[in-house]
ROKE-553953 format. One record per residue (C-alpha): residue number from 1; chain; x, y, z. Coordinates in Angstrom, 1 decimal. Example, Ala and Ser with C-alpha at 12.3 -4.5 7.8 and 13.67 -1.06 7.14 Angstrom:
residues 2
<rolo><resi>1</resi><chain>A</chain><xx>12.3</xx><yy>-4.5</yy><zz>7.8</zz></rolo>
<rolo><resi>2</resi><chain>A</chain><xx>13.7</xx><yy>-1.1</yy><zz>7.1</zz></rolo>
end
This chain:
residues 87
<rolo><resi>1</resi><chain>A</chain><xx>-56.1</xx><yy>10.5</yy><zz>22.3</zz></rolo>
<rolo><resi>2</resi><chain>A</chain><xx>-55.9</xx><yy>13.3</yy><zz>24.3</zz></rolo>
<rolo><resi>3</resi><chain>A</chain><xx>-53.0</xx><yy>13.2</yy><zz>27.1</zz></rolo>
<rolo><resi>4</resi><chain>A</chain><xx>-55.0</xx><yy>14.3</yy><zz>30.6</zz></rolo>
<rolo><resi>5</resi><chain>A</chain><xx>-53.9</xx><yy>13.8</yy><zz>34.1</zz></rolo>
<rolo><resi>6</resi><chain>A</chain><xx>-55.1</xx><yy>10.3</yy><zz>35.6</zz></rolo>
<rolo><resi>7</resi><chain>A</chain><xx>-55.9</xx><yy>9.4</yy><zz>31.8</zz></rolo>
<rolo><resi>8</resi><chain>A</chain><xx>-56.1</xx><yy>6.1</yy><zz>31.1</zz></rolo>
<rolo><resi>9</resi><chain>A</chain><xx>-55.1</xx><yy>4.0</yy><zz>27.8</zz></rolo>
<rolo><resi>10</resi><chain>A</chain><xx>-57.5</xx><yy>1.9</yy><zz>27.0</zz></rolo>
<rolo><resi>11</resi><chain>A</chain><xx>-57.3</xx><yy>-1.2</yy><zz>24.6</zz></rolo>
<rolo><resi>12</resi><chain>A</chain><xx>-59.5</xx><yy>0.5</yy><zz>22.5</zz></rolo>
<rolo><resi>13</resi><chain>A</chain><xx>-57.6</xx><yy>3.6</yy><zz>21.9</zz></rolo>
<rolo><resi>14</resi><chain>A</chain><xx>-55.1</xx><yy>1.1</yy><zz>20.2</zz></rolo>
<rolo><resi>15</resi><chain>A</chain><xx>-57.1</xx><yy>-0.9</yy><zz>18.6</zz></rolo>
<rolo><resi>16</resi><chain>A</chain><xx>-60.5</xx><yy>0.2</yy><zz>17.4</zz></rolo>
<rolo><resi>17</resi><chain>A</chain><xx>-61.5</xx><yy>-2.7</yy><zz>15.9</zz></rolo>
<rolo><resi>18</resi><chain>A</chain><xx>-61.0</xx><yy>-4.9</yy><zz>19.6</zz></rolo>
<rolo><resi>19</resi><chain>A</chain><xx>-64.1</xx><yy>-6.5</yy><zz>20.8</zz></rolo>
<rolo><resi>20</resi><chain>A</chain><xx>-66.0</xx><yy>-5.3</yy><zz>23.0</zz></rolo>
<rolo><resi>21</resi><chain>A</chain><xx>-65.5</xx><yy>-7.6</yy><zz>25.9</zz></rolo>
<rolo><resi>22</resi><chain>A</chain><xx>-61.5</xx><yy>-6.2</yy><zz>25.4</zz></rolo>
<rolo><resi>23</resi><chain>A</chain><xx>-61.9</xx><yy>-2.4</yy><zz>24.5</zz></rolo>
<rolo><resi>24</resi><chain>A</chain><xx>-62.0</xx><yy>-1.6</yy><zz>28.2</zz></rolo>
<rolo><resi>25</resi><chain>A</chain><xx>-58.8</xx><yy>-3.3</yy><zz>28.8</zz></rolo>
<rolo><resi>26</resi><chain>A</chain><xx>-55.8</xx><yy>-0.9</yy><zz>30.8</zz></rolo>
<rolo><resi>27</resi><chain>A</chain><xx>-52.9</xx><yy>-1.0</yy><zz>29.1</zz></rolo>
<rolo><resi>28</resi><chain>A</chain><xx>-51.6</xx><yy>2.8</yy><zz>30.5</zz></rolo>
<rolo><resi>29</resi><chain>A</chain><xx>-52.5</xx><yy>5.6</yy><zz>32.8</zz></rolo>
<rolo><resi>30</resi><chain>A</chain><xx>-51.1</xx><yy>9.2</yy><zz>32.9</zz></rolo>
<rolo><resi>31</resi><chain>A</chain><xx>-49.0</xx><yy>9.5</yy><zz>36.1</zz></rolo>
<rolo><resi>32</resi><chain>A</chain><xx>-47.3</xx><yy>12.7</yy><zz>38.0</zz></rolo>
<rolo><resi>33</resi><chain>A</chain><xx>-43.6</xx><yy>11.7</yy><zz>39.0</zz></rolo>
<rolo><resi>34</resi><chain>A</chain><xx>-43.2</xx><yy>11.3</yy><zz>42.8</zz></rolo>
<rolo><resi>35</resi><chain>A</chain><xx>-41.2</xx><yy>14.1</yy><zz>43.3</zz></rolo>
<rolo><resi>36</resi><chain>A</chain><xx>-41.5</xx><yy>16.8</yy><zz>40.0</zz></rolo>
<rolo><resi>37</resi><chain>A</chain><xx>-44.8</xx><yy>17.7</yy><zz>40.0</zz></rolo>
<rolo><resi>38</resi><chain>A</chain><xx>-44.0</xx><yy>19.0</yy><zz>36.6</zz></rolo>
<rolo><resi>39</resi><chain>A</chain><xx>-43.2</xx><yy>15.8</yy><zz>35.1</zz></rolo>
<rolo><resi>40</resi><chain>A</chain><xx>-45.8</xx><yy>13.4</yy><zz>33.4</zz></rolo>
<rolo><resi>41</resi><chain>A</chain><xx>-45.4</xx><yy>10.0</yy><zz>32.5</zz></rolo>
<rolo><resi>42</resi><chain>A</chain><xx>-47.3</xx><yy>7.4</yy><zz>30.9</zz></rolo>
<rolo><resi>43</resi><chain>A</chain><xx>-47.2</xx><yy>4.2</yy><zz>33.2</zz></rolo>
<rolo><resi>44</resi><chain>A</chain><xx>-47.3</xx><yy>1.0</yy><zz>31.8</zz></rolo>
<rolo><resi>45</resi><chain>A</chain><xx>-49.7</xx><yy>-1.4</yy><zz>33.4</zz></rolo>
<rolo><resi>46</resi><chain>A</chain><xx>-50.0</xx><yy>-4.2</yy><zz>31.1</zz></rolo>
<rolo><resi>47</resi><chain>A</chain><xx>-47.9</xx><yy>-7.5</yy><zz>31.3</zz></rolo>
<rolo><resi>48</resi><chain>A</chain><xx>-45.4</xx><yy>-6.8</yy><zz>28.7</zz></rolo>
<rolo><resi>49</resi><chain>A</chain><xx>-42.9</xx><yy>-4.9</yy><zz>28.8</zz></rolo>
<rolo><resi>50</resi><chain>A</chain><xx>-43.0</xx><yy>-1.7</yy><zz>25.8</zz></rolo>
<rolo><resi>51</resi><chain>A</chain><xx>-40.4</xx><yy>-0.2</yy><zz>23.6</zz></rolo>
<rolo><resi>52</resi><chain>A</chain><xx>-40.2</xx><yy>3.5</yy><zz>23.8</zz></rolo>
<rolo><resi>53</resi><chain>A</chain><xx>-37.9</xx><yy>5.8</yy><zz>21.4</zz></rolo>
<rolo><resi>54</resi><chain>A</chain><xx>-37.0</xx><yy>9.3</yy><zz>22.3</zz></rolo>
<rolo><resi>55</resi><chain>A</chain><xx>-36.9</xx><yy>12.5</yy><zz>20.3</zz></rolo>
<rolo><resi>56</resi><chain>A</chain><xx>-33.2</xx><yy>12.1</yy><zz>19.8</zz></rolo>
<rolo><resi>57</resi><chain>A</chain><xx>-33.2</xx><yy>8.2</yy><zz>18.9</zz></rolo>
<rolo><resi>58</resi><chain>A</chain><xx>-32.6</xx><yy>6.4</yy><zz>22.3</zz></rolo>
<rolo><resi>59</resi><chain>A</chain><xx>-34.6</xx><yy>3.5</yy><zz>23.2</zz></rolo>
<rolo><resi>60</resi><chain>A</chain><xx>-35.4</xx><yy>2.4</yy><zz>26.6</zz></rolo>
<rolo><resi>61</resi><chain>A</chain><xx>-38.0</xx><yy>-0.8</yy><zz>27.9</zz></rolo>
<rolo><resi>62</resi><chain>A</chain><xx>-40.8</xx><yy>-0.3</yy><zz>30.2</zz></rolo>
<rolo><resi>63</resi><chain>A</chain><xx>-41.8</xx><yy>-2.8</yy><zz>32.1</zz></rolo>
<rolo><resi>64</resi><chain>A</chain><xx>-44.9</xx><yy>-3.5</yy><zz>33.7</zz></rolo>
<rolo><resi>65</resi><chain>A</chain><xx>-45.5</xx><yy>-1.1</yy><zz>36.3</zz></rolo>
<rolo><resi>66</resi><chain>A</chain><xx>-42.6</xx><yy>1.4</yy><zz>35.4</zz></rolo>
<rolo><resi>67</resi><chain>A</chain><xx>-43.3</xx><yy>4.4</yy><zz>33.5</zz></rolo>
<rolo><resi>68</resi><chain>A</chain><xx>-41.3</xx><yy>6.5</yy><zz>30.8</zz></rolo>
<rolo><resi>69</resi><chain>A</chain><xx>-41.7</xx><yy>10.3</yy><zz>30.2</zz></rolo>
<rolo><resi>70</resi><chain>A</chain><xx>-43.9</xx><yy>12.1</yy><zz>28.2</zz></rolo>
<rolo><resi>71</resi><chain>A</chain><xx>-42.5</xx><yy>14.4</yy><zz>25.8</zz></rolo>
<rolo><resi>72</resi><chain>A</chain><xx>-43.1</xx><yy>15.3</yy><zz>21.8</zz></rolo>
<rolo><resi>73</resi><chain>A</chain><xx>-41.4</xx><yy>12.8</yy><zz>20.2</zz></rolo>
<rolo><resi>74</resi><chain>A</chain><xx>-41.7</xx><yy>10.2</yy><zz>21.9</zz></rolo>
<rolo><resi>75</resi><chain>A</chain><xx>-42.6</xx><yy>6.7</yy><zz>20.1</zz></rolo>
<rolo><resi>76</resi><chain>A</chain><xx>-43.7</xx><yy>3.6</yy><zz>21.9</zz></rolo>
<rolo><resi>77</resi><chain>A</chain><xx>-44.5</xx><yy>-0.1</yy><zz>20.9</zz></rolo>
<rolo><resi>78</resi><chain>A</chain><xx>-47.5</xx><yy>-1.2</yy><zz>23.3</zz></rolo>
<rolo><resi>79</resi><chain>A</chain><xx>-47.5</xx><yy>-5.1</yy><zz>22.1</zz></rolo>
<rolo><resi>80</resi><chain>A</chain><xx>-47.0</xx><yy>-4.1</yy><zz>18.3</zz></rolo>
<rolo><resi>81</resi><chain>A</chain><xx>-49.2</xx><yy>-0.9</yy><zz>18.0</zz></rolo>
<rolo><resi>82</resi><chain>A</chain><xx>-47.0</xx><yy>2.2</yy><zz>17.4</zz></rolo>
<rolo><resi>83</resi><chain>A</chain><xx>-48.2</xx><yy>5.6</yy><zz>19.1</zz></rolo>
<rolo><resi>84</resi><chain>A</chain><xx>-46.1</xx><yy>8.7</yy><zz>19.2</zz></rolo>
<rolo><resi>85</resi><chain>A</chain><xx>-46.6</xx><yy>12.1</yy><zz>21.9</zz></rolo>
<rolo><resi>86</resi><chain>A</chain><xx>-47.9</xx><yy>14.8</yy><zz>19.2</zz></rolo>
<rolo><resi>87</resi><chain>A</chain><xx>-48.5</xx><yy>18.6</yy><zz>20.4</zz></rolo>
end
């Protein structure tokens, strides 16, 4: 999937093979931070909270509603799919 401002991560994008009634489902959207306009992050807008890994091996939660950076390496668990941020 490609990364765009105001993208948004559909159910879908996950999970191919989701029905159709659920492929439209939000689970993210691309976000600018407040105050860097140079920094993107991927917001989190599902109930659950994710499991993201950095490049350099630390792991943080997102919760609903919070959002972690985008940068190569990054790996996150969005309810047991596994994505990583490839250039």
């Amino acid at each position: 999937m490609l990364l765009t401002r105001n993208a948004t991560l559909l159910e879908r994008h996950l999970n191919p093979a989701t029905p159709d009634e659920q492929a439209s489902t939000v689970l993210g959207q691309i976000v600018q931070h407040p105050t860097d306009p140079q920094v993107f992050g991927l917001l989190n807008m599902t109930a659950a909270p994710w499991s993201a890994t950095f490049a350099d091996g630390t792991m943080q939660e997102v919760p609903s509603q919070r959002a972690v950076p985008i940068n190569l390496g990054l790996r996150l668990n969005i309810a047991g799919t596994l994505g990583e941020m490839v250039a």
